[in-house]
N, C-alpha and C positions, 0 to 999 in steps of 0.2 A: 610276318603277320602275327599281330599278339593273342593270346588267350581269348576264348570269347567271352565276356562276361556273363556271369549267371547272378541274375536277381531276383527277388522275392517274387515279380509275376510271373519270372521264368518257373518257379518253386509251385507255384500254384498252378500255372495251368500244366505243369507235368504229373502232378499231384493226380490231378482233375484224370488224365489219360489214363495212370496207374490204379483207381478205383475205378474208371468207366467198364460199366456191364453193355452185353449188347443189348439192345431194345428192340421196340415194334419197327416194321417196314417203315412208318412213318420221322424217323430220328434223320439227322443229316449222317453222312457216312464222310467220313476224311480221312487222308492219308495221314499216317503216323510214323515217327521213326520206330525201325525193328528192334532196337537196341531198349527203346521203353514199351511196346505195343507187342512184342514177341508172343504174346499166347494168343495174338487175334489177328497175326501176319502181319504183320504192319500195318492195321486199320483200326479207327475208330468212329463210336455214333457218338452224337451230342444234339441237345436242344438247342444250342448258342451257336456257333460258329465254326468253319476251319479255320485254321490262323499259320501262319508263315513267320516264324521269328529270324530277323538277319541282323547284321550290325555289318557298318561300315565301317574301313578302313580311316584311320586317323589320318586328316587331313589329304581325304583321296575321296570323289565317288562311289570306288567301288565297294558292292556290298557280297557279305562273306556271311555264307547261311551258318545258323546256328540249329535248329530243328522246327520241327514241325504237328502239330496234335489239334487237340479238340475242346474249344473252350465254353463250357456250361453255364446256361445262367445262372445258376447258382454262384455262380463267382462274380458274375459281372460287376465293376465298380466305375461309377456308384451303381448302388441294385435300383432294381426295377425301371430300369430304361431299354430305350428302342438299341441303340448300339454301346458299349463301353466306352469309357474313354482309352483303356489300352490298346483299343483297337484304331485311334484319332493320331498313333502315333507314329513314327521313320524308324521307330523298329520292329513294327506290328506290320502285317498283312492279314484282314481280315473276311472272309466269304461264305456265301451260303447256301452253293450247289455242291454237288457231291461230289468227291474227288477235285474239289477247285484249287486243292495246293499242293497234285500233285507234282506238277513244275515249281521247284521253292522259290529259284530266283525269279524265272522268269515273271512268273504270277506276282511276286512283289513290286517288279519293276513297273510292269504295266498299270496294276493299282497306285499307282505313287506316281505317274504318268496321269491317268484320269483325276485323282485329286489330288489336294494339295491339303495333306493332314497337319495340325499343329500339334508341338508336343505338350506334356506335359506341362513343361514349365511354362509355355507359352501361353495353354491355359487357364495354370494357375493366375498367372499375370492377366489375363485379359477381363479374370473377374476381381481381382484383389487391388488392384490398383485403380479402380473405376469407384468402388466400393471406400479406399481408403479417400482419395479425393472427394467421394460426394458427404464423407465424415468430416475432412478438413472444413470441405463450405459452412456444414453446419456450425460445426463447433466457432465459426469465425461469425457468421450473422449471429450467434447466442452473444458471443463475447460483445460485439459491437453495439447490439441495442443493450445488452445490458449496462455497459461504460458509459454507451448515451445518456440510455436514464438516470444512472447517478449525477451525472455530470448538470443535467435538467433537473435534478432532484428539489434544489432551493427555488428556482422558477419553472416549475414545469407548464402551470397554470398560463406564463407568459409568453410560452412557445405560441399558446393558442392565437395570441392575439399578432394585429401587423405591425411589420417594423414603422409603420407611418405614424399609429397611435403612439408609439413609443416614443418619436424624435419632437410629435409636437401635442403632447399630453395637453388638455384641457381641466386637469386637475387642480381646482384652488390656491394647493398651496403649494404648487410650480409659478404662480404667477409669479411674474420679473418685479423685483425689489426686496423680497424674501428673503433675509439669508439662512443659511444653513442651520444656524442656532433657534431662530426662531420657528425655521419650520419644523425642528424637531420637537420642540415645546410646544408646538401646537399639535402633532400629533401624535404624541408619547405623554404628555401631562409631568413631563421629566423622570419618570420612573418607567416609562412602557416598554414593549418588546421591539421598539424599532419604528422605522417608517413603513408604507405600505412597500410591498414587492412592486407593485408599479413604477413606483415614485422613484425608488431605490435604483430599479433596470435604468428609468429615465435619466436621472443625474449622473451612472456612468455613462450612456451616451455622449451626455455632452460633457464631457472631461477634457481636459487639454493635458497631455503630459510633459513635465516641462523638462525636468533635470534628474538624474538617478541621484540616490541619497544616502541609498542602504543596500546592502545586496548580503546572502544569508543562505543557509543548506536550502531554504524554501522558496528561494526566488531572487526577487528587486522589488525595492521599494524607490518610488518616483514620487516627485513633487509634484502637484497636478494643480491646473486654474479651474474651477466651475464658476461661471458667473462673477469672475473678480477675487475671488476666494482662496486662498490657498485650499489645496487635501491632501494630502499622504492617500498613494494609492501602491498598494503591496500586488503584487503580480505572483501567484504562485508558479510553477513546472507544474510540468502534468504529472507528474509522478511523484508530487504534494497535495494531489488531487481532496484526499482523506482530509489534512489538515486544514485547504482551504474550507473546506464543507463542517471540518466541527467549528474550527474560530469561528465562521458566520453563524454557526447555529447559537452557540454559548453567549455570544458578543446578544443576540437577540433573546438573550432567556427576559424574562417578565423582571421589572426592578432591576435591573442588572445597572442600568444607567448611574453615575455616580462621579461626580469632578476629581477621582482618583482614581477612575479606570478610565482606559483610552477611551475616548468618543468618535463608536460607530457610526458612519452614515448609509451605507451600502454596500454587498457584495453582489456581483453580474458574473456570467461566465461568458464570456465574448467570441463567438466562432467565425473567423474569417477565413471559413472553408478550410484550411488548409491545418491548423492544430487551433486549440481551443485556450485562450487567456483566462485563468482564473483570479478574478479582480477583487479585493476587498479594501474600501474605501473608509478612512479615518480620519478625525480629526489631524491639523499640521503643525508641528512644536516643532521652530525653528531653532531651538536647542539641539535635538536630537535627542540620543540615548542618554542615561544619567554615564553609560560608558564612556561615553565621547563628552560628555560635557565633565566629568572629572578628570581629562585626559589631559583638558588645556584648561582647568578652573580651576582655582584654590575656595573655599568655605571660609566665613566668618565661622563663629560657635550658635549663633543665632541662624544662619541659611541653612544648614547643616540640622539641626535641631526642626527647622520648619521641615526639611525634603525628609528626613525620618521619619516625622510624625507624617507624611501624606502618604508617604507608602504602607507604613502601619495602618494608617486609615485604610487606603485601596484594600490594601489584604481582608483586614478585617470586617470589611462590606464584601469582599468575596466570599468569606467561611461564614459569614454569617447565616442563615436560613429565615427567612419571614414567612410566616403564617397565615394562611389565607384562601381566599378563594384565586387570587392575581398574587398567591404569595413567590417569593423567591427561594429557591433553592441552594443550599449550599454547596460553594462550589472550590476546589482546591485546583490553583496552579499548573503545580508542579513541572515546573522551570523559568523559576522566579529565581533574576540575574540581573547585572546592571542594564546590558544590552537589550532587555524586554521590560524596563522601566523610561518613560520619555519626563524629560521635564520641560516644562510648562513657561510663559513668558515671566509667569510672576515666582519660581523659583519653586514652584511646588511639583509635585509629579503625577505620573498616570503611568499605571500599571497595563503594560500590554500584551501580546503575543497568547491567546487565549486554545492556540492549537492543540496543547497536549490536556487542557483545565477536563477534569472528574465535578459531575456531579451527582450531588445524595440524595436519592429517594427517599423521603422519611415513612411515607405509606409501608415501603418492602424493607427499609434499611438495607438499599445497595447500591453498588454502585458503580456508574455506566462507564466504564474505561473505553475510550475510544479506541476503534480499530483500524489503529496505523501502524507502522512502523517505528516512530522515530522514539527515541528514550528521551528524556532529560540532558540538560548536559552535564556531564560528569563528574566537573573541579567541582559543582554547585551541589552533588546529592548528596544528601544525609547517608549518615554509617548505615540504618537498617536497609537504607535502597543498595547501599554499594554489596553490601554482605549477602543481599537476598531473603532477609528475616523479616521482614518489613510486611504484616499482615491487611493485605490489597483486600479485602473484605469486610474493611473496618473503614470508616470514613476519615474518622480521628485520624488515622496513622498517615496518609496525605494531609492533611494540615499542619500536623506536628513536622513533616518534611519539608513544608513551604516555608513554617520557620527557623530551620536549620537553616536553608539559605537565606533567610531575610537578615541572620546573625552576620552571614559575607557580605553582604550588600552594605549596613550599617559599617562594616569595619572598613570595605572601600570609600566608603564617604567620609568617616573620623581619618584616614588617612591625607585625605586631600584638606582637613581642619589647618587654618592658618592659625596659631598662637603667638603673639609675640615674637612674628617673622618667622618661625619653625614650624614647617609643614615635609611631606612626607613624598615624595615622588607618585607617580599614580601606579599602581601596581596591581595586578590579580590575585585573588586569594590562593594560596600556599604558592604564589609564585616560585621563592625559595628553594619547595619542596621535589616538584612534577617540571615534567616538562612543558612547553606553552601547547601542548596537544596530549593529554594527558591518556592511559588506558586505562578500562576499570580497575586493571590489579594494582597498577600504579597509584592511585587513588586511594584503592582499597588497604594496598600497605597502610599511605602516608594517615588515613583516616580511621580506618577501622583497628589494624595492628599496634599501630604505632601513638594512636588516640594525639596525632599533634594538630592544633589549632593554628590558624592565625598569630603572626607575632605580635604583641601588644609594648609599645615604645613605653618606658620608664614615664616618661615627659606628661605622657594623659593622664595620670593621676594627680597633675599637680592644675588641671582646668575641669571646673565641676561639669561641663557641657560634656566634656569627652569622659570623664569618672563614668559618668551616668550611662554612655553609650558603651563605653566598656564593659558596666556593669549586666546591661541589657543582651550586647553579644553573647558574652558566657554562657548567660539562660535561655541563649536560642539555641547554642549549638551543643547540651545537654548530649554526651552519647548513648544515655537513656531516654529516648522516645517522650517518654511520660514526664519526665522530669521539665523540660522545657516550657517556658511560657505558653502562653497565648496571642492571638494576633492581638485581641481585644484590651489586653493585658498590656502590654506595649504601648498600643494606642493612650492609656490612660495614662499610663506613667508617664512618657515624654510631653502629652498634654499637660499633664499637671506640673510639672518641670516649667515648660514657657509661660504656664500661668504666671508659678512661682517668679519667675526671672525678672515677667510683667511688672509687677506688685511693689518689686524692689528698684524699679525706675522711676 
C-alpha cells in the first residue's frame, strides 16, 4: 500500500478543523481525527459539511481512508454555491447530519453507491471543451463569410441577380455580331474603366476554354473561344486570391486602356460549389510572352527598335498621371520582365500582369501597396529593392525600379538582334552570374556588392540600332536610383531614332 497523498485541499480542510471554535447548538457536529481535533476529542462543528477523504488503491477498487473533518463554507470552491465541487469527487465523501462520517469507509462506499460523482477533471472537460468547440464554430462562420465577401467583393452587386439573367442578358451590346473590340469602344469611349460588371460576368459565362498556354506561381492561363473569338483567360488558385482582385481592380482604373497595355475584357469568380475559379479575361496574342517569342525569334534592327519603343510607351502610359475629374493615376509595375510583356500580331507589345502594379494618390501623395504576399521577381529587381533602401513612401522610387528592369528587358531583346548573321543565343539577364532560380543574397551579391551588369558584346557598337540601345540600358540600370532615365525619356529618344532612320530611306 503506498503513501496516501496529501494535497492542497487536504491542507485546507485540515487547516479549516485546526482553527475550528465550537459554536451554537445549531452548527453541524462531525467526527474528526484525534490526531488533529485532540482538544475537542475528536469532534468538530461546521456551517458546510462532514467529509470523508479516502483514496484508492492503484489499480484495485479498494479504498484506503486517509482522514476525516469538517469542511466550512468559507472554503468552498468555487464560493457561494449549494455544494463544492471537491465534494463531486472519488476522493471526497461529503454529508450533512451529524456524526455522518462516523463510519469512514463505510459511509464513503455507500455515497459513491448512490451517486455517481465526476472528478475534477471530468468537469473541467465537460465545460472546457463544449466552450472551446462552440469558439472553433465561430471563429470558422467569421472566417468563411468573411473569404466569401472578399471573394464577391468585384461582383457582389451580381450575386443579387439570377443565373438566368446572366446566361441570356438582354443587354445591347451582348447582341450577336458584336465583337469584343467594338463593344469595348462602345462602352469605355477607349479610355474608360472597363465594361459593365454585368456584361463582363456574362461573357465569362459563355467562354469556351480551349487549350492551356501559360501556367505561372499564379495559376494557368488558357486559350478560350467567346463567340468565334479568341481570349486569353488567366485562372488564378485560391491562394492568389489577393492578386487576382488587384490585377482586376488596376486593369479597370479610369484611362488605363492603351494599345500597349494588355487589353482587359472581364474578370468573374466562378463557384461550382465545390472551390471557386478566379477568372480574368484578356485580350489573345498568339505570339505569347516577348519571353517565349525571343526564345525561337531572332530581330531585324528595325523589329527590335519598334518592340522597345512599345514597351517604353506601355510603361510610360503607366507612370504617367492625368488630371482630371476621369483623370488617371499613376501607376508603377513593379515586375516588369519578358514573361509579363505579350507581343502583339503586328510585332508591337502589351504590357501585362498588373497584380503587384502601386498606385499614386496625388491628393495624399501615397501610395496604396497592395496586400499580398508575393515580391517581384528577383533576377529583375533594382539594387535599392534587393538591399532594402529603396524609399516605399515616395512614388518616384517604384518607377525608377520599373526602369531598372525595363534596362533587362531591352538588353534581352538587343540580344536576340540579328546583324549581318550575328546574333546571340536567347538568354536571361545575369544568366552567367545566378543560378536559373536565384535567392535575394545571391542577386544581392551579383547586383548590389559586386555592381555587375549585363554583358554587352563588342559587335553592338559597331550598329547604330543597338549603340543606341546599349546606350539607353546603361541609363536604366543607374545603381543610383535618381540617376536613371525616365520612361517618357526613352520613349522619345527611340521615337526619335525611327523617325531619324525614317528620313534617311
Amino acid at each position: 500500500m503506498g503513501r496516501p497523498r496529501f494535497t492542497i485541499w487536504h491542507a485546507v480542510l485540515l487547516l479549516t478543523c485546526l482553527i475550528h471554535l465550537p459554536g451554537a447548538s445549531s452548527m453541524l457536529k462531525c467526527k474528526c481525527d484525534i490526531n488533529i481535533c485532540k482538544d475537542t476529542n475528536g469532534t468538530c462543528e461546521t456551517d458546510g459539511y462532514c467529509f470523508t477523504s479516502v483514496q484508492r488503491k492503484k489499480n484495485s477498487d479498494e479504498v484506503v481512508y486517509n482522514f476525516r473533518g469538517c469542511y466550512d463554507k468559507a472554503n468552498f470552491f468555487p464560493p457561494d454555491i449549494g455544494t463544492p465541487m471537491e465534494c463531486n469527487t472519488s476522493s471526497y465523501s461529503c454529508c450533512s447530519d451529524d456524526f455522518c462520517n462516523a463510519d469512514e469507509i463505510k459511509n464513503f462506499l455507500d455515497a459513491a453507491s448512490e451517486t455517481s460523482y465526476l472528478t475534477s477533471l471530468e468537469i473541467a472537460l465537460c465545460i472546457t471543451v463544449p466552450t472551446l468547440i462552440g469558439c472553433i464554430i465561430v471563429i470558422f462562420c467569421y472566417y468563411f463569410r468573411t473569404s466569401s465577401h472578399k471573394r464577391r467583393g468585384l461582383h457582389q452587386h451580381l450575386k443579387q441577380q439570377g443565373d438566368d439573367s446572366i446566361e441570356t442578358p438582354d443587354h445591347p451590346i451582348l447582341s450577336k455580331g458584336v465583337s469584343l473590340k467594338h463593344m469595348i469602344e462602345m462602352t469605355t469611349s477607349g479610355s474608360g474603366s472597363g465594361l459593365p460588371l454585368l456584361v463582363q460576368r456574362s461573357i465569362a459565362r459563355q467562354i469556351q476554354l480551349m487549350n492551356i498556354i501559360g501556367q505561372g506561381r499564379f495559376g494557368e492561363v488558357f486559350r478560350g473561344r467567346w463567340r468565334g473569338e479568341n481570349v486569353a483567360v488567366k485562372i488564378f488558385s485560391s491562394r492568389e486570391e489577393r492578386s487576382w482582385f488587384r490585377e482586376a481592380e488596376i486593369y479597370q482604373t479610369v484611362m488605363l486602356r492603351h494599345e500597349n497595355i494588355l487589353g482587359f475584357i472581364a474578370a468573374d469568380n466562378k463557384d461550382n460549389g465545390t472551390w471557386t475559379q478566379l477568372w480574368l479575361i484578356t485580350d489573345y496574342h498568339e505570339f505569347g510572352s516577348l519571353f517565349d517569342f525571343l526564345s525561337n525569334t531572332t530581330l531585324t534592327t528595325n523589329s527590335m527598335i519598334q518592340m522597345a519603343l512599345s514597351v517604353a510607351t506601355g510603361l510610360a502610359h503607366l507612370h504617367m498621371d492625368i488630371m482630371g475629374t476621369q483623370g488617371k493615376p499613376a501607376i508603377a509595375h513593379r515586375d516588369l520582365k519578358s514573361k509579363n510583356i505579350l507581343v502583339k500580331s503586328n510585332w508591337t507589345c502589351a504590357i501585362g500582369d498588373l497584380g503587384l502594379a502601386v498606385r499614386h494618390d496625388v491628393t495624399t501623395d501615397t501610395v496604396d501597396i497592395p496586400l499580398n504576399n508575393r515580391v517581384g521577381t528577383k533576377r529583375y529587381m533594382a539594387p535599392e529593392v534587393l538591399d532594402d533602401t529603396m524609399n516605399i513612401d515616395q512614388f518616384d522610387s517604384f518607377k525608377r525600379a520599373d526602369v531598372y528592369a525595363l534596362g533587362l528587358v531591352f538588353w534581352e531583346m538587343a540580344m536576340r538582334c540579328n546583324v549581318g548573321g550575328k546574333y546571340d543565343e536567347y538568354q536571361l539577364p545575369f544568366f552567367d552570374a545566378v543560378p536559373p532560380d536565384p535567392t535575394i543574397d545571391e542577386m544581392k551579391r551579383v547586383v548590389c556588392y559586386e555592381k555587375q551588369r549585363p554583358n554587352i558584346p563588342n559587335r553592338w557598337q559597331s550598329c547604330d540600332a543597338l549603340h543606341i540601345m546599349t546606350k539607353l540600358m546603361k541609363e536604366c540600370w543607374y545603381h543610383h536610383a535618381t540617376a536613371r532615365l525616365t520612361a517618357l525619356r526613352i520613349k522619345k529618344t527611340l521615337s526619335n531614332y525611327r523617325t531619324s532612320e525614317e528620313l534617311k530611306m
